[in-house]
Wavefront OBJ file of the C-alpha trace (Angstrom):
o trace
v 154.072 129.576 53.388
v 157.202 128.595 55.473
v 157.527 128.669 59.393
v 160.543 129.068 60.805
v 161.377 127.845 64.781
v 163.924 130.945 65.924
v 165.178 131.388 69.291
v 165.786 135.472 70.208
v 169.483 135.361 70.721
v 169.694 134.189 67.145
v 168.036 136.914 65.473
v 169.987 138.857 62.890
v 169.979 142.658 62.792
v 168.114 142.459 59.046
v 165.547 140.048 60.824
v 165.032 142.536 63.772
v 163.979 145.196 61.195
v 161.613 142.839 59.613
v 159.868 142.029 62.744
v 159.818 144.967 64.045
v 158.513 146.459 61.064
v 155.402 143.324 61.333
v 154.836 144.560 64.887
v 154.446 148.594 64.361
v 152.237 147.777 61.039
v 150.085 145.189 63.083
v 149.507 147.524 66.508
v 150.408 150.839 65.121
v 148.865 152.663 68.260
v 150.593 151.056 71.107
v 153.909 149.111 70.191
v 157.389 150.813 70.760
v 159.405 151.719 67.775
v 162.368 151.268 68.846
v 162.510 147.547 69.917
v 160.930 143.803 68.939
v 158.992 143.219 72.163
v 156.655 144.946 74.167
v 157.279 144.227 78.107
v 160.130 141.576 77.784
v 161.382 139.180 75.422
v 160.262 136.273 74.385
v 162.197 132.832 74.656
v 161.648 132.137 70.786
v 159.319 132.742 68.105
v 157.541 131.069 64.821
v 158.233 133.195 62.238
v 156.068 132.876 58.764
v 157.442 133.312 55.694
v 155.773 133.894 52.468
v 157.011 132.475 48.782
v 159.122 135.859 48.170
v 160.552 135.422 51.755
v 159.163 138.003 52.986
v 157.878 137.924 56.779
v 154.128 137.681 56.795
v 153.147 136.475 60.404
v 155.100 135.929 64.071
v 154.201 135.329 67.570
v 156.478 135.217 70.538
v 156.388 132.412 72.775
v 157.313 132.134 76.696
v 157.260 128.887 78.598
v 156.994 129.686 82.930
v 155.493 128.488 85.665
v 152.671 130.049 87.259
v 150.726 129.757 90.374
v 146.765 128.837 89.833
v 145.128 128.444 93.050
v 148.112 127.612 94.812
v 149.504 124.706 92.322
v 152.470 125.606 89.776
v 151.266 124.971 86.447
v 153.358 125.157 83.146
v 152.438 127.656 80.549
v 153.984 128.395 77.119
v 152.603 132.239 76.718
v 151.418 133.115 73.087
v 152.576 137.340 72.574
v 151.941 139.408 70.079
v 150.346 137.086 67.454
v 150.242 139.338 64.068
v 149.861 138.818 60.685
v 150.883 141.448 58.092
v 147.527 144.014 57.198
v 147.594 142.930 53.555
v 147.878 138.963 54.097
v 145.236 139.048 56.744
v 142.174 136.297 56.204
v 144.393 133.767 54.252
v 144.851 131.317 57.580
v 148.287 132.764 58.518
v 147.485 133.307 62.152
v 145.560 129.726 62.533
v 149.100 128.112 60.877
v 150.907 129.663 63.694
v 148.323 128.774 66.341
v 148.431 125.044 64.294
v 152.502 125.446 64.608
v 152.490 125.689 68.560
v 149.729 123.103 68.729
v 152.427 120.657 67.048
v 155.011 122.316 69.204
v 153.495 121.238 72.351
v 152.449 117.907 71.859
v 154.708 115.439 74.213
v 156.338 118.021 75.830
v 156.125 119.401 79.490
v 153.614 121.622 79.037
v 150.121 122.146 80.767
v 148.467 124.691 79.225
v 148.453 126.919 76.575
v 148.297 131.284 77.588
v 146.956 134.507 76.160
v 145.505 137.326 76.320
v 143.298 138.553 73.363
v 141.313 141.593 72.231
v 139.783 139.916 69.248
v 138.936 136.402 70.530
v 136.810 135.144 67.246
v 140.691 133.596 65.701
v 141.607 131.931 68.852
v 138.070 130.669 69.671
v 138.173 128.573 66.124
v 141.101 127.259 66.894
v 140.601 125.393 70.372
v 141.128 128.108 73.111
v 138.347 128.718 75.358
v 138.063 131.853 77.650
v 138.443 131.584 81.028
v 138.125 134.374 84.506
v 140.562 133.869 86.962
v 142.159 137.170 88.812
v 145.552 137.635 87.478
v 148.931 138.990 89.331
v 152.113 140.101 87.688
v 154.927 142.156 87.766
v 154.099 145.511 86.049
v 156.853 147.267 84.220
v 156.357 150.761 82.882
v 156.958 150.518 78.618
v 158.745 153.488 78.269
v 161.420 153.473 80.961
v 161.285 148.798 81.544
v 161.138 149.668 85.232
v 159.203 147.375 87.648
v 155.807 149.844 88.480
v 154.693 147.717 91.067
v 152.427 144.382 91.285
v 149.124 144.295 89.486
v 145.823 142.611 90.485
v 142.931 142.018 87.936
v 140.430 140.221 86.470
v 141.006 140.290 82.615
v 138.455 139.790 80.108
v 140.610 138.962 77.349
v 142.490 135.797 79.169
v 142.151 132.199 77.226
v 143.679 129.073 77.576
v 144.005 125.704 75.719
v 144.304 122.321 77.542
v 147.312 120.281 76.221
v 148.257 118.441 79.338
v 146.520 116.395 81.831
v 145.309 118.621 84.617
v 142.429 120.943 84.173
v 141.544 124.444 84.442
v 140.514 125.944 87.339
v 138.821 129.569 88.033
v 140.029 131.420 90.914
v 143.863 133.433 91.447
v 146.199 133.131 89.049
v 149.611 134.331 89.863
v 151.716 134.710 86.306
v 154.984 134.939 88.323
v 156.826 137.310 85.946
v 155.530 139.945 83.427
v 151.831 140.288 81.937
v 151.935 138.836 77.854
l 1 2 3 4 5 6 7 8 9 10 11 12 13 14 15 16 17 18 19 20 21 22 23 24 25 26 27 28 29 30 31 32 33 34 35 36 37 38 39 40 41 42 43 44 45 46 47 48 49 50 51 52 53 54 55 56 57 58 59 60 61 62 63 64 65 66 67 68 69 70 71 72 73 74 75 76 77 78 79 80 81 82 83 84 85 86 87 88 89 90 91 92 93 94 95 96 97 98 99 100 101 102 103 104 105 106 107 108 109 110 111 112 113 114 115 116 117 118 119 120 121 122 123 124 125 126 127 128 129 130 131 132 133 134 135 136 137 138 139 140 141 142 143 144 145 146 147 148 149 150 151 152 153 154 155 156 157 158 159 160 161 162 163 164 165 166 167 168 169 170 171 172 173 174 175 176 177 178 179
């Protein structure tokens, strides 16, 4: 397996179509068909590659500051984590997570961001989940207009330490779009 460090602007047409065909395959109920992102783009992605080249895993990564409890803290977002349906189980997805684990080491970053329906993959790899009441920007799919601010406590919300500050529960204001 290969994993490949690409930032959006430099994505090719061909690879477009290859992601985009990763993302409808891996959330066939929800994800738009006519576009690589969901709410907003990310800043870059790790791509995985198999021998034949083919694409076999991606996630999208976003690095903002948020507001928890009144203190900005620095987040690099994990979205849309998915693994091809026929490569699933073979430690593609735990690479990736392994792949932003090496990413963030030294750098300027805090904490580590999702949100999760299945948590059982993050869980074994480090992330813990956490309950803090969220705030973002909500934008509409369909039309990518701003609906309005949202205000919830979510569930399916983890984090991983990798700075020096910890965690705390309480309000956390994302400060841009919901992952």
């Amino acid at each position: 397996m290969n994993i490949e460090k690409v930032c959006e602007y430099d994505i090719s047409n061909e690879l477009a179509a290859s992601i985009q065909e990763l993302l409808i395959d891996s959330f066939p109920f929800f994800y738009p068909k006519d576009r690589i992102y969901f709410k907003q783009l990310p800043q870059f992605r790790f791509l995985a590659f198999n021998q034949e080249n083919q694409l076999i895993g991606q996630v999208g990564l976003d690095y903002r500051i948020m507001n928890l409890n009144g203190k900005p803290v620095r987040i690099l977002g994990i979205i849309d984590l998915c693994v091809s349906p026929n490569t699933r189980s073979q430690g593609v997805g735990s690479t990736l997570l392994l792949e932003i684990d090496k990413f963030s080491v030294g750098r300027n970053i805090d904490f580590i961001l999702l949100f999760a329906d299945n948590l059982s993959l993050y869980l074994k790899n480090g992330y813990k989940p956490v309950k803090n009441k969220c705030k973002w920007v909500k934008i509409d799919n369909e039309t990518q207009i701003t609906n309005g601010i949202g205000f919830e406590l979510f569930d399916e919300l983890m984090i991983k330490d990798v700075g020096k500050i910890d965690w705390t529960e309480g309000e956390l204001d994302l400060l841009g779009y919901l992952y």
